[in-house]
C-alpha positions as CSV (number, residue, x, y, z in Angstrom):
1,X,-39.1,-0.3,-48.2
2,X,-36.5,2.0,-50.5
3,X,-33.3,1.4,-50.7
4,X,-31.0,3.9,-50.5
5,X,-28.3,3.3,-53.1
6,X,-25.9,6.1,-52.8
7,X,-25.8,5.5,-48.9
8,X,-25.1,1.0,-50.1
9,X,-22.5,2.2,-52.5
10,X,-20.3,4.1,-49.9
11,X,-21.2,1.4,-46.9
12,X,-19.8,-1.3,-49.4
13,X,-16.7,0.6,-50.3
14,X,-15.5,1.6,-46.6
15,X,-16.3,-2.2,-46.0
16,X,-14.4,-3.7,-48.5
17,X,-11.5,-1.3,-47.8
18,X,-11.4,-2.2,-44.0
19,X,-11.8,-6.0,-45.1
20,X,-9.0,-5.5,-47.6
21,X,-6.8,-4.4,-44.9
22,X,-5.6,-7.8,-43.5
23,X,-4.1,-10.0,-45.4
24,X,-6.8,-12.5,-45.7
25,X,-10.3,-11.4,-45.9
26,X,-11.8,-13.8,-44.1
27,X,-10.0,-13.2,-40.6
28,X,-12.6,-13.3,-38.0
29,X,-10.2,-14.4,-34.7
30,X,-7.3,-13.3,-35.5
31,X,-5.6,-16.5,-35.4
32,X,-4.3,-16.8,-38.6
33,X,-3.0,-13.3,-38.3
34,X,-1.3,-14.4,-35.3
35,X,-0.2,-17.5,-36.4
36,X,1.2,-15.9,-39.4
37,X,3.5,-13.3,-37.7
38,X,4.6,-16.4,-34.7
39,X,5.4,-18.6,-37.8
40,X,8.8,-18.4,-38.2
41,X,9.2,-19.5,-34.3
42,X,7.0,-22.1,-34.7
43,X,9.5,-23.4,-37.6
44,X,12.0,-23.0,-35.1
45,X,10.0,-25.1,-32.6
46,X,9.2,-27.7,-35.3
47,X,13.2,-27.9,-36.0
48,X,13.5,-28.3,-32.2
49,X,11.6,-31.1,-32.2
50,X,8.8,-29.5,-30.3
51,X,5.0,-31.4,-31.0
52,X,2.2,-29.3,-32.6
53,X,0.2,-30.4,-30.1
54,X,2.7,-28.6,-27.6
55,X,2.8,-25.9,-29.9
56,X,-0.9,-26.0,-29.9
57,X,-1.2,-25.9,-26.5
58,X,1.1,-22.7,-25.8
59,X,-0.4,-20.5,-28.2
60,X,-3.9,-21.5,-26.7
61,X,-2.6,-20.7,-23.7
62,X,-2.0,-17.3,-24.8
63,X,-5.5,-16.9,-25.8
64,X,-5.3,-18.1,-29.6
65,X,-8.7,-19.3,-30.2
66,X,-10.6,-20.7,-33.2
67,X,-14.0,-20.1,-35.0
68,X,-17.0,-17.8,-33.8
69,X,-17.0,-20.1,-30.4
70,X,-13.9,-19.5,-29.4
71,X,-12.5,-22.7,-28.5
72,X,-9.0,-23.1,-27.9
73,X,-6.3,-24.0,-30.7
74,X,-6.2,-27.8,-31.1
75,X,-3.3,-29.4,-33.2
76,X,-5.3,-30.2,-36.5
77,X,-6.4,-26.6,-36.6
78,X,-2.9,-25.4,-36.2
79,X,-1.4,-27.2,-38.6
80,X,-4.4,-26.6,-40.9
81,X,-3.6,-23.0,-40.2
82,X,0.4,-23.6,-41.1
83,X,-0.6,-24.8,-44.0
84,X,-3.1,-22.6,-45.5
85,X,-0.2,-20.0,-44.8
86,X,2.4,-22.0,-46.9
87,X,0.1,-22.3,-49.6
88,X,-0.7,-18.7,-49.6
89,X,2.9,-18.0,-49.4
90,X,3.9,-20.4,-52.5
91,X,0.8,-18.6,-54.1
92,X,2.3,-15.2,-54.0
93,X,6.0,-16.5,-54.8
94,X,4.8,-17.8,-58.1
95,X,3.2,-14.2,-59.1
96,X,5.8,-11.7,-60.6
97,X,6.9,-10.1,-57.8
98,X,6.8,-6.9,-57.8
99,X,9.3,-5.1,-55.6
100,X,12.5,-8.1,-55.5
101,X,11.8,-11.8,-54.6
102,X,9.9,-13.6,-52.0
103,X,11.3,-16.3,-50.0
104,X,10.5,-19.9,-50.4
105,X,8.6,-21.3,-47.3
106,X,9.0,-24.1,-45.5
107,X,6.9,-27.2,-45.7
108,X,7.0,-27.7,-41.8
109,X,2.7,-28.9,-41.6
110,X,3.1,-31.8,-44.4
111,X,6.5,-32.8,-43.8
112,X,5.2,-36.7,-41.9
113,X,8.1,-39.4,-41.9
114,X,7.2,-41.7,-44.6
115,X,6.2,-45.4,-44.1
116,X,7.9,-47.9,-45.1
117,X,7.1,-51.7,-45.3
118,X,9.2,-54.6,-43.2
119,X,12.5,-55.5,-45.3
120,X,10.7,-59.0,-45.5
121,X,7.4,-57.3,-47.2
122,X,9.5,-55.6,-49.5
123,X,10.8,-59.0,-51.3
124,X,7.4,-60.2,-51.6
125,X,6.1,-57.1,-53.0
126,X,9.1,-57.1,-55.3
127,X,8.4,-60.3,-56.4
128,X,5.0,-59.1,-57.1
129,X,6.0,-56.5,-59.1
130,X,8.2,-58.5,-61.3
131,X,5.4,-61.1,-62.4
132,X,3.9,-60.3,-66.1
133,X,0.3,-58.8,-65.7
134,X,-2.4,-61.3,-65.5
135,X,-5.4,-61.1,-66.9
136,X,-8.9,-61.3,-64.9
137,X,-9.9,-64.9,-65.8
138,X,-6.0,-65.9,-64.8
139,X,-6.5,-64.1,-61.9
140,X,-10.1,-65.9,-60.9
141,X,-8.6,-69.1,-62.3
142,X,-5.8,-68.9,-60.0
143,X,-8.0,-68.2,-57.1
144,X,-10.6,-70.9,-57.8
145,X,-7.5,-73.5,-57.9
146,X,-6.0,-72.5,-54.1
147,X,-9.4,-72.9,-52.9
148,X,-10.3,-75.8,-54.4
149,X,-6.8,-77.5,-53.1
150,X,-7.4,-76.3,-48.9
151,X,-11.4,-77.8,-49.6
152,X,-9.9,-80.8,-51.3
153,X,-10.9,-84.1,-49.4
154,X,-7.9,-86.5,-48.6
């Protein structure tokens, strides 16, 4: 079989000029193209309170799908999505910028209330942390000794 290489030259060029066109090459849905333009109200959703899930569930509703099966937009892929966007954002902030500067985005898809442990926890682990490092053998020894008092015959 020959291969024609002028005609591969100018099929991989009009190619890569129609891939280059959105802004991420990989686009296959359009999702992330559509979640990108809808971000800033779903930031404004986020501030109201509104659930990704919810969110989720809207944008599905407008025929938002994900991957080559087109299954509707569940809440892991949309905040996935979010994400991947931020990132791509802070990636092109940190690049000179060419024509003026680009806005900072918002961390809405990481931003989880942090954990915290029980007030009565917290001594306990402070009290931990202000004991002098023990060694492995003090540690073992220690160990050996509480069970050797609870199996301890009266």
């Amino acid at each position: 079989m020959a291969l024609d290489l002028r005609r591969l030259r100018t099929d991989a060029s009009r190619l890569q000029t129609e891939r280059s066109k959105s802004r991420s090459s990989r686009e296959t849905t359009g999702t992330t193209r559509a979640i990108r333009a809808a971000l800033p109200e779903i930031y404004k959703l986020r501030e109201d309170g509104v659930q990704w899930s919810a969110i989720a569930a809207a944008l599905a509703a407008q025929g938002i799908v994900q991957g080559k099966d087109r299954t509707s937009l569940t809440t892991n892929r949309l905040t996935a999505l979010v994400r991947q966007i931020e990132l791509q954002n802070e990636k092109r902030a940190a690049k000179p910028a060419k024509k003026g500067a680009v806005a900072k985005s918002k961390k809405f898809a990481m931003q989880n209330r942090r954990l915290s442990l029980s007030p009565d926890v917290e001594s306990e682990t402070q009290a931990v942390a202000g004991r002098p490092p023990q060694s492995e053998d003090e540690i073992r020894r220690f160990a050996f000794e509480r069970v050797r008092r609870m199996t301890k015959k009266d």
